[in-house]
Backbone bond lengths (Angstrom), bond angles and torsions (degrees), N, CA, C in turn:
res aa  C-N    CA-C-N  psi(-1)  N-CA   C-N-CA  omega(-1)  CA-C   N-CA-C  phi
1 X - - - 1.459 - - 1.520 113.68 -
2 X 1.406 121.13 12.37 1.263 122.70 179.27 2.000 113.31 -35.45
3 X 1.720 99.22 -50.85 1.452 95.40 -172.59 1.608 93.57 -79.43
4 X 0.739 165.01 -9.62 1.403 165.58 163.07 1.631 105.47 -14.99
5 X 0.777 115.96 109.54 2.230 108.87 154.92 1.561 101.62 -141.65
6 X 1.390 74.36 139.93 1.813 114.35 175.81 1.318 115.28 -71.95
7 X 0.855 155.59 58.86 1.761 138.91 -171.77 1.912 97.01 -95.75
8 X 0.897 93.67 136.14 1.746 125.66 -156.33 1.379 97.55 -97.37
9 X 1.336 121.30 116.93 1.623 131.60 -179.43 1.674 93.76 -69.11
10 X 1.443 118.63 -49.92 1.691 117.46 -159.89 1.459 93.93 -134.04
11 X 1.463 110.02 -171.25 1.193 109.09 163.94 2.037 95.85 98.67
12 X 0.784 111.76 -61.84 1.592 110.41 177.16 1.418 119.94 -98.52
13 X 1.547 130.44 -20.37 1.168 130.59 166.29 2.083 118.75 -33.84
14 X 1.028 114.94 151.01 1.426 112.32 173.71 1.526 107.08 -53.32
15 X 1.109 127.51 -68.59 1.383 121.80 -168.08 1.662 115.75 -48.33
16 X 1.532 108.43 -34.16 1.721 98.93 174.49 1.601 100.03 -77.29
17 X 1.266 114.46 -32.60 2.001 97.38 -178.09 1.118 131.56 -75.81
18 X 1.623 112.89 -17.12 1.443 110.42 -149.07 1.929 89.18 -136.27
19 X 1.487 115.34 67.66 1.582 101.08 170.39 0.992 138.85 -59.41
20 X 1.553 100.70 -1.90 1.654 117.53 -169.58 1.683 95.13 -179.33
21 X 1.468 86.68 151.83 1.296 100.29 -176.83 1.953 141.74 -43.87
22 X 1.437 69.61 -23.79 2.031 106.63 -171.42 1.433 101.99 -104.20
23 X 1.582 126.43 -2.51 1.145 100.70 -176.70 1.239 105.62 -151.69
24 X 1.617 119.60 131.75 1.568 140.68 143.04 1.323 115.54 -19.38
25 X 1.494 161.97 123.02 1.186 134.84 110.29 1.550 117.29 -89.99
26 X 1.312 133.62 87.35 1.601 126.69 128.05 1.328 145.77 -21.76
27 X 1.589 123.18 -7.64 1.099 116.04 -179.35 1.117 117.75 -49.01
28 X 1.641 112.01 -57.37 1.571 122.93 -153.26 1.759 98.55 -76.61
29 X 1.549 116.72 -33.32 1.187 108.67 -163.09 1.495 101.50 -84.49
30 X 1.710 134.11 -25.81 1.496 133.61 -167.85 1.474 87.75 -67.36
31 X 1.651 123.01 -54.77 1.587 121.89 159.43 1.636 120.07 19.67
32 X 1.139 85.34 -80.75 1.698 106.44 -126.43 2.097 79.06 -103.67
33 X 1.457 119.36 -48.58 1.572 128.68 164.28 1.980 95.97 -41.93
34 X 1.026 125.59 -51.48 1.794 125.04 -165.61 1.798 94.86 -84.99
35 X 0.992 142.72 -38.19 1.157 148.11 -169.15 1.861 105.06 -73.07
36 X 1.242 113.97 -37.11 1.600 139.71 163.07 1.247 98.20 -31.20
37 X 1.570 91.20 -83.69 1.423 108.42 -168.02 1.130 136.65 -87.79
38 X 1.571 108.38 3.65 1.354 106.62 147.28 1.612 136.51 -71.74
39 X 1.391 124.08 -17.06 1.484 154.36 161.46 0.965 125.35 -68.84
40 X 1.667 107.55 -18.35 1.794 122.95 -157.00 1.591 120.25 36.09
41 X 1.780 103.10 57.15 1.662 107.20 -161.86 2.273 63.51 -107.15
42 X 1.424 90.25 153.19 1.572 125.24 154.35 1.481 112.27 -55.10
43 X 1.146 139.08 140.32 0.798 174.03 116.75 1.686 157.84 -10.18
44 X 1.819 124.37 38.33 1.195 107.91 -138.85 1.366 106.03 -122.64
45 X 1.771 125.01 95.50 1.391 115.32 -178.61 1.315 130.28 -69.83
46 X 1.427 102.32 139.78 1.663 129.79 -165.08 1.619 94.98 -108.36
47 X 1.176 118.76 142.07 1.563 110.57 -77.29 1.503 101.71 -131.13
48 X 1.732 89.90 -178.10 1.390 96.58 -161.55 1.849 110.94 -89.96
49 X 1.327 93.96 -44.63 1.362 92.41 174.47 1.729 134.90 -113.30
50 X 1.252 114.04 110.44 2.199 104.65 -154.04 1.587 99.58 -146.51
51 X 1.044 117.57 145.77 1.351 134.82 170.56 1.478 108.08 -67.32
52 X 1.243 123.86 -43.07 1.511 134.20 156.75 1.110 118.90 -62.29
53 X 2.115 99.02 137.58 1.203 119.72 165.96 1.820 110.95 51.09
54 X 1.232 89.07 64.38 1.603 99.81 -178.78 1.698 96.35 -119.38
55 X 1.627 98.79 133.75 1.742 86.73 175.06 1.332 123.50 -75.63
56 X 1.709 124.20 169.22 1.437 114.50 -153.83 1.535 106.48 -81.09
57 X 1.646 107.17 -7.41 1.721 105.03 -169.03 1.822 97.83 -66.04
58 X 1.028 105.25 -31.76 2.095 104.64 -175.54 1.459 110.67 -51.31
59 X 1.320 117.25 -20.31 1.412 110.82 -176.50 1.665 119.06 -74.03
60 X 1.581 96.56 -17.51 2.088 114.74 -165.22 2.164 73.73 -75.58
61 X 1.658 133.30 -18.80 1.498 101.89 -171.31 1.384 114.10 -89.39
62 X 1.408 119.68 98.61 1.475 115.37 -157.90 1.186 92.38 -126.01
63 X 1.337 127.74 51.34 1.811 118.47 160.67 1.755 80.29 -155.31
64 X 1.316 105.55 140.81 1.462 135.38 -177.62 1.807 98.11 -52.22
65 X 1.149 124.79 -48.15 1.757 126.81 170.44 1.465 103.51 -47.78
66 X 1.471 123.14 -43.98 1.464 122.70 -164.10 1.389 104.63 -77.17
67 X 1.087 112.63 -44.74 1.522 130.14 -178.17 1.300 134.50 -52.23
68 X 1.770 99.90 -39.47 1.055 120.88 -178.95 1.500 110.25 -91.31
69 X 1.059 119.31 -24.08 1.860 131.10 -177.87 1.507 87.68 -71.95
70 X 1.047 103.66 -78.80 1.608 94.20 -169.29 1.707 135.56 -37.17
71 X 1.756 103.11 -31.83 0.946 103.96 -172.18 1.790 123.34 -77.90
72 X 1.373 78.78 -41.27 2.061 105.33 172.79 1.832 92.92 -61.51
73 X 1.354 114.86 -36.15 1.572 102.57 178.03 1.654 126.27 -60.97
74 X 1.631 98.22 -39.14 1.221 97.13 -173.08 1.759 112.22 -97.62
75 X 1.196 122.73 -21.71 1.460 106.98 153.12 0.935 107.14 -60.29
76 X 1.263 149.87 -49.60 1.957 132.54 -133.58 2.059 92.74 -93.06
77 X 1.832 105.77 -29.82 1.411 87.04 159.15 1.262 142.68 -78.52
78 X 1.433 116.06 -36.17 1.661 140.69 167.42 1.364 105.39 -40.61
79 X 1.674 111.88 -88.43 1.603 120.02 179.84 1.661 108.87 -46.06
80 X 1.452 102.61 -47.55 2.017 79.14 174.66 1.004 120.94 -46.41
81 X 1.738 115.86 -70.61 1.635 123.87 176.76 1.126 99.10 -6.20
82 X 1.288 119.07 -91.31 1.979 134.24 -164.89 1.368 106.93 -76.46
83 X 1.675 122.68 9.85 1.746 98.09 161.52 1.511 123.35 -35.91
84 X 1.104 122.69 153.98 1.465 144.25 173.13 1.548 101.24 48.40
85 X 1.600 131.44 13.42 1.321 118.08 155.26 1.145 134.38 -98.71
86 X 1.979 103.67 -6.54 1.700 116.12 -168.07 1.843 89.10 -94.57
87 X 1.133 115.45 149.39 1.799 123.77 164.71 1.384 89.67 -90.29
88 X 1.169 143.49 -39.02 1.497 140.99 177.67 1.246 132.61 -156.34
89 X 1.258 133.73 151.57 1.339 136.63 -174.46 1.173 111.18 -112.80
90 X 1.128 124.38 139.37 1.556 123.41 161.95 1.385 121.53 -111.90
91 X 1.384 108.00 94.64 1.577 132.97 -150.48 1.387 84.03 -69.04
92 X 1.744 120.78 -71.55 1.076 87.47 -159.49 1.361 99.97 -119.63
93 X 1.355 135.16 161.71 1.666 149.72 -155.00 1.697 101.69 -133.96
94 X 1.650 108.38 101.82 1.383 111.57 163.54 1.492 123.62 52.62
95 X 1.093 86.74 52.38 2.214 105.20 170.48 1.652 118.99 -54.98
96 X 1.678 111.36 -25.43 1.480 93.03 -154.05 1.486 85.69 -106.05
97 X 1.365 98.14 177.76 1.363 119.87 -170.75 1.484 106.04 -82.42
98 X 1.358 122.55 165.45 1.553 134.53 -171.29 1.633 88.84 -48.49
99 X 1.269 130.56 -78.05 1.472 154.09 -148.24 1.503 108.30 -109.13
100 X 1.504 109.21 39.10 1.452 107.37 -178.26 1.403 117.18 -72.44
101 X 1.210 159.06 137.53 1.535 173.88 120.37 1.573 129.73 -50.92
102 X 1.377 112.95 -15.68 1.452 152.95 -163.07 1.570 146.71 -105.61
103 X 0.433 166.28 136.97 2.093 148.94 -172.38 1.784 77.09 -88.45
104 X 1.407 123.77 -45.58 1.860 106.56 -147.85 1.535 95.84 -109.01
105 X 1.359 108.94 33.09 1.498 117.40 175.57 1.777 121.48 -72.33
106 X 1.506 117.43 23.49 2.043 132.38 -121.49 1.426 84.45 -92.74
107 X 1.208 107.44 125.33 1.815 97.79 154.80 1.373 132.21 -39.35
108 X 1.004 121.83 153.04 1.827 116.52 -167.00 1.670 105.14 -95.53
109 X 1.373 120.77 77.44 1.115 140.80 -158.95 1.880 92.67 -89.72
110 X 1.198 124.15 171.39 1.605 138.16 -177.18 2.125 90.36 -61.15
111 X 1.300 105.66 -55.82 1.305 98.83 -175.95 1.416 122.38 -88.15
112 X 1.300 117.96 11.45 1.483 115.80 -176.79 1.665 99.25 -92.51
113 X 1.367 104.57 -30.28 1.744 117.91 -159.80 1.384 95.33 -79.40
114 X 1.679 111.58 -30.40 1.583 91.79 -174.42 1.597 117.76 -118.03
115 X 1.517 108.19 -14.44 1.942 96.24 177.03 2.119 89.66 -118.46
116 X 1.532 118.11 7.03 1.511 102.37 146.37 1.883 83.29 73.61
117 X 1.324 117.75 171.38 1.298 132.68 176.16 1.590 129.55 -29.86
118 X 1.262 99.72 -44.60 1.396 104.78 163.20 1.660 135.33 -59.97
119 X 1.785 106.72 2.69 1.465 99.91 -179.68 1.712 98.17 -93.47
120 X 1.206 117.48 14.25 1.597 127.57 -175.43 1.970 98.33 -83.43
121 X 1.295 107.01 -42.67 1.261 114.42 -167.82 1.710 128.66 -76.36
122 X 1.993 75.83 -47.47 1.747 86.93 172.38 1.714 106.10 -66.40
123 X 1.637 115.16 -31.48 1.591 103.31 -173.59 1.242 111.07 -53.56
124 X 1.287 126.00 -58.70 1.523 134.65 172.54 1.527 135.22 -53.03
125 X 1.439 100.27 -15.52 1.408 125.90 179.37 2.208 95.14 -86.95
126 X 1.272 107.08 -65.44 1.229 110.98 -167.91 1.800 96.22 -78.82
127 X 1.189 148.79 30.82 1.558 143.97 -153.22 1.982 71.92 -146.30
128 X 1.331 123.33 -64.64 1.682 111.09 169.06 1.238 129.70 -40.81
129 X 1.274 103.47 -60.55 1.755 105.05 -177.25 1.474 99.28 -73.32
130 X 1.363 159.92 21.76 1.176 128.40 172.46 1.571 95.86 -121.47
131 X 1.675 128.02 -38.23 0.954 120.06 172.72 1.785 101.88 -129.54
132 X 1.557 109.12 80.02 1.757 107.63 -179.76 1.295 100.66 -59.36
133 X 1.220 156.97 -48.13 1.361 146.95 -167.22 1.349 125.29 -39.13
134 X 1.541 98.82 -29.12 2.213 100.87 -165.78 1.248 101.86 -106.11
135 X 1.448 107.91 136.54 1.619 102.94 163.71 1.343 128.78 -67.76
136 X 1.256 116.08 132.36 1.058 117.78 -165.44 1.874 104.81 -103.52
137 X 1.219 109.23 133.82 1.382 110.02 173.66 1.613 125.28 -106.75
138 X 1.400 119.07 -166.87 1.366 120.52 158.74 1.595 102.89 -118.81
139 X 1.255 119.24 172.95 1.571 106.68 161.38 1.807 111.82 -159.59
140 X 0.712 110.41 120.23 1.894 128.49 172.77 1.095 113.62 -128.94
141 X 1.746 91.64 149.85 1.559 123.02 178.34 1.247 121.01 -73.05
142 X 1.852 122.18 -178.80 0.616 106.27 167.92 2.154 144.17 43.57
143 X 1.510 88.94 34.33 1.747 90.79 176.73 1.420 99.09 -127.99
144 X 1.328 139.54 -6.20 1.590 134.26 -174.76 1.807 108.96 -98.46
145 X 1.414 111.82 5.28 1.574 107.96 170.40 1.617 115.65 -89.38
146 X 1.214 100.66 176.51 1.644 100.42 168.83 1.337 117.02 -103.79
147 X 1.510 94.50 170.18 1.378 90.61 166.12 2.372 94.19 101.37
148 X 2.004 101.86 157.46 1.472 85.13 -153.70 1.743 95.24 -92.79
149 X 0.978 133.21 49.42 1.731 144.29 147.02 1.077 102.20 -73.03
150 X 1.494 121.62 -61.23 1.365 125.21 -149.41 1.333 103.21 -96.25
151 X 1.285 128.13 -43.75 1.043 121.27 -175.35 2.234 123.49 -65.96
152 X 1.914 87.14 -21.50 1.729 92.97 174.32 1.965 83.32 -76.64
153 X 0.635 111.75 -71.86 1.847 94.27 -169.53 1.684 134.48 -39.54
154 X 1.310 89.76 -24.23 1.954 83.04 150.10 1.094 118.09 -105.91
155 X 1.246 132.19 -11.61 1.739 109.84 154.13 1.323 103.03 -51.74
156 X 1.539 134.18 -32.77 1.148 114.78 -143.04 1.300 92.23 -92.47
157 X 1.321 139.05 -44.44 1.407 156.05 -169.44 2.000 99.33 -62.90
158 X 1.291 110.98 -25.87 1.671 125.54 158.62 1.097 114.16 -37.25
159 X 1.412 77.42 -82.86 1.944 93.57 -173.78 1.422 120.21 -59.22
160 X 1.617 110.64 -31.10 1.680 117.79 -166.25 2.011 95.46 -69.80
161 X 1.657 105.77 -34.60 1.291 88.81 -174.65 1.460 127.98 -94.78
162 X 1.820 94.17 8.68 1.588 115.33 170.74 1.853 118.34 -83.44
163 X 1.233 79.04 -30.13 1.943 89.74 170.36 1.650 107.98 -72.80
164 X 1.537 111.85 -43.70 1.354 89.98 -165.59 2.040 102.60 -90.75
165 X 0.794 117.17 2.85 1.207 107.67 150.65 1.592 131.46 -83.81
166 X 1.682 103.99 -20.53 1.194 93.27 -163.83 2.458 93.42 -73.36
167 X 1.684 79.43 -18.57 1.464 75.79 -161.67 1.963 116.13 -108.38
168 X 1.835 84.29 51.17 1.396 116.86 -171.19 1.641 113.34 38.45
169 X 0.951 110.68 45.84 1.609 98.22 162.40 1.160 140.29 -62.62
C-alpha cells in the first residue's frame, strides 16, 4: 500500500475538532491518524482552512485580532498533533467563489470577512512551521471541465496560487 493515501471525509474538519471554543476533540481524528499507520497507508489532512462545516461559535470572531488568534491557534495545534504523520495537508479547501473570474474572487468565509486575503498566507505560513515536512496544498472544484465556467476558474485558481506565492505563503 505504499501508493495508498487516506484523505478523511470527517473526522478533522473544524466542527468535529473544535465543539467549543476551549476545546480539542481528537478522538475521531487520533482514529482514523492510528488506523493510517497501522496499514502504512499515507496520510492527507482535510483540512485546515473551508467555508464548510465550521462550528457556529466562529461566527462570535468578528474583529480580524479574534479571527486571527484563533486561526494560527488551531493550525499550530492540529498540524502539530500529526507533525511528521500527515504526507500532506490541505490547508486550504475551495476558496473561490461559485463563478469566480479572479485570484480575490474567495467566498466570504468567518476569515475572509475579517483578516481579508491575507488569512490565505498566514494559513500556509503557520500549516509550515508546525508540521514543515508535508506538502501542503490548495484544492478546488470544478476547474478540469470544459467550456468558459471552468476555464474562468482556473485562471482564477492561477493567479490565487500565484499571489500566494508571490507573497510567500
Amino acid at each position: 500500500p505504499s501508493g495508498t493515501m487516506l484523505v478523511p471525509e470527517g473526522g478533522m474538519l473544524w466542527n468535529d475538532l473544535r465543539p467549543n471554543q476551549a476545546t480539542f476533540d481528537f478522538k475521531d481524528a487520533d482514529s482514523i491518524a492510528a488506523f493510517a499507520e497501522s496499514y502504512d497507508i499515507r496520510l492527507r489532512g482535510h483540512t485546515l482552512v473551508w467555508y464548510g462545516v465550521m462550528p457556529t461559535w466562529t461566527e462570535s470572531l468578528d474583529t480580524s485580532a479574534l479571527a486571527e488568534a484563533e486561526l494560527l491557534k488551531h493550525i499550530d495545534t492540529v498540524a502539530g498533533r500529526y507533525r511528521t504523520k500527515m504526507d500532506s495537508w490541505i490547508v486550504v479547501n475551495e476558496p473561490l467563489l461559485e463563478h469566480a473570474t479572479k485570484f480575490d474572487d474567495l467566498r466570504p468565509t468567518i476569515w475572509q470577512r475579517t483578516m481579508g486575503i491575507e488569512h490565505l498566507t498566514m494559513a500556509f505560513q503557520a500549516a509550515h512551521t508546525a508540521d514543515p515536512f508535508a506538502k501542503l496544498l490548495i484544492n478546488e472544484y470544478d476547474i478540469e471541465y470544459i467550456g468558459d465556467r471552468f476555464r474562468k476558474r482556473r485562471e482564477a485558481l492561477t493567479a490565487l496560487i500565484r499571489y500566494l506565492v508571490d507573497h510567500k505563503a
